[in-house]
LODRENKOL-829825 format. One record per residue (C-alpha): x, y, z; residue in one letter. Coordinates in steps of 0.02 Angstrom, whole numbers, plus 32768, in hexadecimal, padded with zeros to 4 digits. Example, Ala and Ser with C-alpha at 12.3 -4.5 7.8 and 13.67 -1.06 7.14 Angstrom:
82677F1F8186A;82AC7FCB8165S;
END
This chain:
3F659A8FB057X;3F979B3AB011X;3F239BBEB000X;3EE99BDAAF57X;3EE19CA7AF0EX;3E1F9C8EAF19X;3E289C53AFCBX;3E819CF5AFFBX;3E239D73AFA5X;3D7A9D3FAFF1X;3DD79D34B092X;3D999DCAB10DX;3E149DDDB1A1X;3E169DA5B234X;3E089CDAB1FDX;3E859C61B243X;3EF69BFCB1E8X;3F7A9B83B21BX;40289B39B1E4X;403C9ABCB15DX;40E69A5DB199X;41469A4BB22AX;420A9A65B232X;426F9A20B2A6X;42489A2BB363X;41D29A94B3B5X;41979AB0B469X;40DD9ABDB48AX;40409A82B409X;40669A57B34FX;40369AECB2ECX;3F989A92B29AX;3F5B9A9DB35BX;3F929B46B36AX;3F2C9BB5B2F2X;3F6A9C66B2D1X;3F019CF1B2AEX;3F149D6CB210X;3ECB9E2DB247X;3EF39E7DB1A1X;3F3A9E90B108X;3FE89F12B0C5X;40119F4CB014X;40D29F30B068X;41229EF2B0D0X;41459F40B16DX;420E9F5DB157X;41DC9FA9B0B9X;42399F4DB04BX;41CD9F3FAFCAX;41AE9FC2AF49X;4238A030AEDEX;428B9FC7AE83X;424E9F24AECCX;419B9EE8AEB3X;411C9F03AF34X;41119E84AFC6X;40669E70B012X;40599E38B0C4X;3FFE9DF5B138X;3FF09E25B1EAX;3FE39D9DB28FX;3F8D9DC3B334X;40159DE4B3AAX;40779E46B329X;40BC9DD1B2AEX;40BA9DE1B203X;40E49D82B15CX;40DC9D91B0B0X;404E9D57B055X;40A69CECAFE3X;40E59C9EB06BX;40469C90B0D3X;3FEE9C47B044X;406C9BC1B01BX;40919B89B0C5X;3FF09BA2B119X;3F149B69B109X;3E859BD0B14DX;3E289B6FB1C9X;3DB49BE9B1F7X;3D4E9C81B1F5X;3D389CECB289X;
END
């Protein structure tokens, strides 16, 4: 299930989320058995592509050093937990 606007401003990182769908094959556990943890929260993105003439792109940043765009992350992903 997507995660609503009001789901993501209460949200205080860290909390856990995991993947909506799967796509095509994958090694190891299906990503709803393989939670991912947000730690925080960027204006941009880290390429800093946002901004100027384009529209700001918030972000969202994984344990282990991923990162996504919000839009993305909220579409594609549910909170499962608080930590």
């Amino acid at each position: 299930m997507p995660i609503t606007e009001n789901q993501i401003k209460k949200a205080k990182a860290p909390f856990c989320v995991v993947g909506d769908c799967l796509r095509g094959p994958r090694k190891g556990l299906p990503r709803k058995e393989r939670p991912s943890k947000v730690i925080g929260f960027s204006g941009n993105d880290p390429l800093n592509v946002g901004g100027g003439i384009f529209p700001n792109n918030p972000s969202v940043y994984f344990e282990g050093g991923g990162w996504g765009l919000l839009t993305d992350v909220m579409q594609h992903y549910t909170i499962v937990s608080d930590i």
